[in-house]
C-alpha positions in Angstrom: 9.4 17.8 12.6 11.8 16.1 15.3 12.3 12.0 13.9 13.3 9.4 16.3 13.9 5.4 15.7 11.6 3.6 19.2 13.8 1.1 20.4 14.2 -1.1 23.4 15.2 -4.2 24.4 13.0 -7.2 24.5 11.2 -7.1 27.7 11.5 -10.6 29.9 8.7 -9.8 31.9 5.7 -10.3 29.9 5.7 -14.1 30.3 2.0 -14.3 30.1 1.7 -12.9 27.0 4.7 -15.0 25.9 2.7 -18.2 26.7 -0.1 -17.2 25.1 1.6 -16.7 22.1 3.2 -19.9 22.2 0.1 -21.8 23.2 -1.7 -19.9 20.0 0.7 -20.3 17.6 1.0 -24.1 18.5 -2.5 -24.4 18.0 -2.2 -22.6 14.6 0.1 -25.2 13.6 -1.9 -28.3 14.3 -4.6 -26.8 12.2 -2.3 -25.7 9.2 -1.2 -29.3 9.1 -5.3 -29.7 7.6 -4.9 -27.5 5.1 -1.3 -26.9 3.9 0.9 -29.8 2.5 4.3 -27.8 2.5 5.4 -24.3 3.6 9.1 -22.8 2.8 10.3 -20.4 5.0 12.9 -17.4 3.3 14.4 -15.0 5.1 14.3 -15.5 8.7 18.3 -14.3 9.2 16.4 -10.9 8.5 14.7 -10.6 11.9 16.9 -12.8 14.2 17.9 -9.3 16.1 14.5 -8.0 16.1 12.9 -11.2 18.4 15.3 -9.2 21.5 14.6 -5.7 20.8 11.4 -3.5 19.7 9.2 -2.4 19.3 8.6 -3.6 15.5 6.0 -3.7 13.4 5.4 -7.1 11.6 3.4 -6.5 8.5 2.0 -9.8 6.7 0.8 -9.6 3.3 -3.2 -11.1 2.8 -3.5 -13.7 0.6 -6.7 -16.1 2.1 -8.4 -16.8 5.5 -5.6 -19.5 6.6 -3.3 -16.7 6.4 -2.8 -17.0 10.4 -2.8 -20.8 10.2 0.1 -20.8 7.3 2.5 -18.1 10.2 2.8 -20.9 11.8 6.3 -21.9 10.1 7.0 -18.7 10.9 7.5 -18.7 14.4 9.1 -22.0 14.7 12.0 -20.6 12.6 12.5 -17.8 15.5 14.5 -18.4 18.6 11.7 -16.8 20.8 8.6 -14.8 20.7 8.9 -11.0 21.0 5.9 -9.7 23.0 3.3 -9.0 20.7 -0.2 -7.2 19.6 -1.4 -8.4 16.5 -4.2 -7.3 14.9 -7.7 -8.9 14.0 -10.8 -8.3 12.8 -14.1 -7.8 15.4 -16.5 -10.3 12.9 -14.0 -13.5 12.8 -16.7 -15.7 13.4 -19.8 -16.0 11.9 -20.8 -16.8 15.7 -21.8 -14.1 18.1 -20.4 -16.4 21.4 -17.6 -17.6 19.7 -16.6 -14.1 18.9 -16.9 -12.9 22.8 -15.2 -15.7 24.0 -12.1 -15.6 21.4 -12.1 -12.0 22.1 -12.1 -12.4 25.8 -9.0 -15.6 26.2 -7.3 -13.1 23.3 -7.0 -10.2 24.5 -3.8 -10.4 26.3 -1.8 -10.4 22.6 -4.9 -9.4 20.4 -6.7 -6.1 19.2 -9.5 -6.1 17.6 -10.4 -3.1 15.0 -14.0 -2.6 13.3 -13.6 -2.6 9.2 -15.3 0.9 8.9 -13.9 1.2 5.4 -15.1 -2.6 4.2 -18.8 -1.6 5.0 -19.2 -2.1 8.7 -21.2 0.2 10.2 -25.0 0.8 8.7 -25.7 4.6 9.5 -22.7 7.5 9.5 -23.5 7.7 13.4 -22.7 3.6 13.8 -19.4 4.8 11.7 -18.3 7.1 14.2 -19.0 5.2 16.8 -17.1 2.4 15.3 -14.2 5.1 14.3 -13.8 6.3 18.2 -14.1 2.6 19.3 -11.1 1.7 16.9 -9.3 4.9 18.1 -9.1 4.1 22.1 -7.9 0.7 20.8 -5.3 1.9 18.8 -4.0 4.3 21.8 -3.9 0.9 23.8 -1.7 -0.3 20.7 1.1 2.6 20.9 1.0 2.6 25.0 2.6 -0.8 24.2 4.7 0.1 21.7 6.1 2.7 23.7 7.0 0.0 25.8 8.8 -2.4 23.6 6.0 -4.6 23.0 5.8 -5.4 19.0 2.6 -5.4 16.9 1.3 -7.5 13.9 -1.2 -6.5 11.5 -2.5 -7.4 7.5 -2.3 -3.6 6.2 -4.8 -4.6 3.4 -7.2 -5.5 5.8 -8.7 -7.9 3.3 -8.2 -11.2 1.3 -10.9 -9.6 -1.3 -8.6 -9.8 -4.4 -7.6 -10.7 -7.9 -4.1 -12.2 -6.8 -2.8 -8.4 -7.1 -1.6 -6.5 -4.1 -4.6 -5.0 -2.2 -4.5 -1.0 -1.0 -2.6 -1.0 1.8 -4.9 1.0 4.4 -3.2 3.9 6.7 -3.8 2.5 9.8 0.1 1.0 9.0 1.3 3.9 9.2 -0.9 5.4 11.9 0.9 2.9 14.4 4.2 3.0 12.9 4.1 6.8 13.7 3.8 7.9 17.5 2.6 11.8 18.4 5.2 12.8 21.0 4.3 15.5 23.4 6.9 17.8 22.3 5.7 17.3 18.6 8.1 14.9 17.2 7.5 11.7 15.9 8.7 8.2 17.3 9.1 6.0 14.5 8.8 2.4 14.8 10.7 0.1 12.1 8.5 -2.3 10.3 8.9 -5.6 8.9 7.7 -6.5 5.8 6.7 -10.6 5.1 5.4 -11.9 1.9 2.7 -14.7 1.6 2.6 -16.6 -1.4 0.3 -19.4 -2.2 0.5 -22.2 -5.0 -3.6 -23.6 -4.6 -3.1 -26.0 -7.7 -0.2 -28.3 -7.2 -0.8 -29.6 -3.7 -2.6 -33.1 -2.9 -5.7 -33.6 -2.0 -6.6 -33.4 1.7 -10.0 -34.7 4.2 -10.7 -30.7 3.8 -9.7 -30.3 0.1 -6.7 -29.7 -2.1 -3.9 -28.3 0.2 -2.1 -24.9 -0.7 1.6 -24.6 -1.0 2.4 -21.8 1.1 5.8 -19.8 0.9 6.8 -17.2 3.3 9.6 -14.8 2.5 10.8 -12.3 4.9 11.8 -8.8 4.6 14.3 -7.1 6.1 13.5 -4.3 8.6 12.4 -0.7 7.1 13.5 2.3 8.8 11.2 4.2 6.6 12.4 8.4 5.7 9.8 10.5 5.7 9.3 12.9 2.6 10.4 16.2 2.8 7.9 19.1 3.6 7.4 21.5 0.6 7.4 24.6 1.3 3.6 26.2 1.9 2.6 23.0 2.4 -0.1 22.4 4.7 0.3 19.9 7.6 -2.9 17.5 6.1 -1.6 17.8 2.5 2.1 16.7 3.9 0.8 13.9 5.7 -1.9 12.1 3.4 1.8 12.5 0.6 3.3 10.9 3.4 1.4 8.2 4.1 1.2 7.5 0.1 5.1 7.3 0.5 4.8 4.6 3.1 2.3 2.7 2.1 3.6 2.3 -1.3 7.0 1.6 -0.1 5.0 -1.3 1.8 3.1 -2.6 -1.6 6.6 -2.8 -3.4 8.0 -4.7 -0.7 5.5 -7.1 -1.1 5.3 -7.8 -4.6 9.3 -8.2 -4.5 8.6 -10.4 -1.7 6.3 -12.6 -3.5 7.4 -15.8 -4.8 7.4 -17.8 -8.3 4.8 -20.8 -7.9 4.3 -23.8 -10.4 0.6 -22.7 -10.6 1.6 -19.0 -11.6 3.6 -21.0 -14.4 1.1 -23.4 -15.8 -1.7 -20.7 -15.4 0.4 -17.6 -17.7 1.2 -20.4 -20.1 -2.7 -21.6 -20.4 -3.8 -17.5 -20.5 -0.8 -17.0 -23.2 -1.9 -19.8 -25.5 -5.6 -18.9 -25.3 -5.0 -15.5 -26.2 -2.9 -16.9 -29.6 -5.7 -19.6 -29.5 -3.2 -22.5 -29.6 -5.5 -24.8 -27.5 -3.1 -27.4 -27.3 -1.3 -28.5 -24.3 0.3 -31.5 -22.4 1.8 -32.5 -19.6 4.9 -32.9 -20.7 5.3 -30.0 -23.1 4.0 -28.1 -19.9 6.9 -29.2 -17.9 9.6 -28.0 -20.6 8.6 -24.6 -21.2 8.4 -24.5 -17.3 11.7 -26.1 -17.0 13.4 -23.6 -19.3 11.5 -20.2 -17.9 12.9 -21.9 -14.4 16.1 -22.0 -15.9 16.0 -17.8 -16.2 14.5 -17.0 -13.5 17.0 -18.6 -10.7 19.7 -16.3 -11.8 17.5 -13.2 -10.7 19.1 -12.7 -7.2 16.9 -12.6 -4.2 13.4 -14.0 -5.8 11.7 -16.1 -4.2 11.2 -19.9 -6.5 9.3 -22.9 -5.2 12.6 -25.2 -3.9 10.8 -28.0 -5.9 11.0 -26.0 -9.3 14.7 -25.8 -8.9 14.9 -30.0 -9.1 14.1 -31.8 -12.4 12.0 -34.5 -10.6 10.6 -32.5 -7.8 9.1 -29.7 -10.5 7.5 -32.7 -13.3 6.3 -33.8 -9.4 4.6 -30.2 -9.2 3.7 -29.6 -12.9 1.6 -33.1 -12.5 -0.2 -32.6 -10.1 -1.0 -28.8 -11.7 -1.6 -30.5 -14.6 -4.1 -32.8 -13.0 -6.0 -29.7 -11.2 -6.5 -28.0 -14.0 -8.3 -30.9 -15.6 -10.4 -31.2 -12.6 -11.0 -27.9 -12.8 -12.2 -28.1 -16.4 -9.3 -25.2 -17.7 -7.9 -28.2 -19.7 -9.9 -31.2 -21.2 -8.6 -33.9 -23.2 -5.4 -32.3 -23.8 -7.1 -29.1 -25.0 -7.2 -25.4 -22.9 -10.4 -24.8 -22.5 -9.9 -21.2 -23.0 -13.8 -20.1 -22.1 -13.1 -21.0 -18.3 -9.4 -19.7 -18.1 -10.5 -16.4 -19.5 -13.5 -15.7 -17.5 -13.1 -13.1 -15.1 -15.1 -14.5 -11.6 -17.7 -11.9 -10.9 -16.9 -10.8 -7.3 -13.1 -10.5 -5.5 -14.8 -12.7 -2.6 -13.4 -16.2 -3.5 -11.9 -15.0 -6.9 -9.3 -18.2 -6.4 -11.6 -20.3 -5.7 -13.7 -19.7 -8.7 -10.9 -19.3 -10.6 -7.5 -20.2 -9.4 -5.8 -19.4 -13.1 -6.5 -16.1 -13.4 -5.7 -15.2 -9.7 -2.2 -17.2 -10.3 -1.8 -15.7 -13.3 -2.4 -11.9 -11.9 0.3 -12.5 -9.1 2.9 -13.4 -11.9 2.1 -10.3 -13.8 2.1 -7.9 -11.1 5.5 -9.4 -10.0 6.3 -9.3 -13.9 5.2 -5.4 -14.0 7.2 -4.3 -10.8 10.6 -6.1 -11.7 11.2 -6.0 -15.4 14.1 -8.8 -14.8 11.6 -11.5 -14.4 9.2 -10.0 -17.4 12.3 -10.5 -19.5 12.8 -14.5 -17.8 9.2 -14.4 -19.1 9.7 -14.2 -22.3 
């Protein structure tokens, strides 16, 4: 099978589009400024090049809803705005006119794809038709692409999670691959960006506690398909394909991901209730932080909170952690409460809102699990 890298330059025509995507990211930004004290930007010398050629395929790991509000810092930290698709859900508002109008002034840099696989759809005939609807969108998708005109998408297609990296779906690799007529593939080079939040050691805002929100980007993947095996049959090849790639997407971003004061405070609080020593301070907090810290800045390119790195900036952070977690009732009167750290929230819809430990926690370990360098900083 014939493999070819898609590439043109950045097309200066589509200056509509460009507005549009100026206009929507501005308007992302004065929302974030709501919800979001502080977002650190890591990476962007990574995708310079790739804001004056394409196509490319941005993928953004899901963490919450303000996922497109927190991209925000993003785009400021690019010289310009490729032309771009990016990809959204049909039901992202609980509103049926809000929807249709959204859907309408988007369009232009939007497309929308049913969640057949998340539940939507009541009868297998709604399915299909929901499938087929999804498909002639997608063909709209790789016109475009074909074109030079990047596309965006969350490959999870969900924010339904423990604080561990969600499936990543194959409609990422559907778009990154193009049919070509003579039966060879176009492949278009993806970008992988990691979303990390910290929900416990911001301030308090008119909306709620703010999130800390880090963004760390990836540089571009020219991904190498597997090799055939002999015998093998054309559906077995692909679906071991599309394992290959999706996978390599999940590793990128878990090493990505970055090291939060919440993740910290919350493997400490799990770690002494599981050798049920229930007690814990503020400041004996801050020096077992300050020490792990200490081992895990020499791990070259991870990701760590610029305020962890500075003595008064990180008792800053571990403070106001500190002070969450009493709020929260995981600590009381110097004492873990280990009851409420321990118990598992019973649906993935809001899991860090019920319990903001255990997702922390769960993002440290997975990053812990994937790169044995940090489980040993860990230690």
């Amino acid at each position: 099978m014939k493999q070819h890298i898609l590439e043109h330059e950045a097309r200066s025509y589509y200056f509509f589009e460009r507005a549009l995507l100026t206009t929507f990211s501005r308007a992302m930004a004065y929302g974030q400024a709501y919800i979001t004290e502080e977002a650190q930007v890591h990476g962007a010398q990574n995708v310079l090049a790739a804001t004056h050629k394409g196509p490319y395929l941005w993928l953004f790991r899901h963490e919450c809803m303000h996922d497109a509000f927190n991209l925000a810092p993003l785009w400021k930290e690019l010289p310009d705005l490729p032309p771009m698709l990016i990809a959204s859900r049909t039901q992202h508002s609980p509103i049926p006119f809000v929807r249709e109008i959204v859907g309408a002034v988007m369009h232009p840099v939007v497309f929308e794809l049913h969640r057949v696989s998340m539940g939507e759809g009541k009868t297998e005939v709604e399915k299909e038709a929901l499938r087929q609807e999804n498909e002639r969108r997608l063909n709209r998708v790789k016109a475009s692409l074909r074109k030079g005109v990047h596309a965006a998408m969350f490959p999870e297609g969900t924010v339904k999670t423990n604080g561990r990296i969600s499936k990543i779906r194959a409609g990422c690799y559907n778009i990154s691959h193009l049919q070509r007529e003579d039966g060879g593939i176009d492949i278009i080079p993806a970008i992988p960006l990691g979303l990390t939040y910290d929900f416990m050691s911001g301030k308090q805002g008119f909306f709620g506690r703010k999130s800390l929100v880090f963004i760390n980007i990836g540089k571009p993947i020219v991904y190498a398909p597997v090799e055939r095996n002999d015998g093998e049959s054309y559906e077995a090849y692909i679906k071991r394909d599309i394992h290959a790639f999706t996978g390599r997407i999940r590793d990128d971003f878990i090493s990505l991901s970055a090291i939060t004061t919440a993740q910290l405070c919350s493997e400490q609080l799990l770690q002494k209730s599981i050798d049920q020593r229930y007690d814990v301070s503020r400041e004996s907090l801050s020096v077992v932080i300050a020490q792990k810290v200490e081992k895990l800045r020499s791990i070259e390119g991870l990701m760590i909170d610029e305020a962890l790195l500075d003595s008064d900036l990180r008792n800053h952070r571990v403070r106001r952690c500190y002070r969450t977690l009493e709020e929260e009732g995981f600590i009381a009167q110097g004492k873990i409460n280990a009851e409420r750290c321990l118990k598992e929230p019973s649906n993935l819809d809001g899991y860090y809102k019920e319990n903001p430990v255990l997702f922390s926690a769960n993002r440290l370990y997975e990053m812990m699990q994937y790169d044995q360098r940090i489980a040993d900083a860990m230690r």
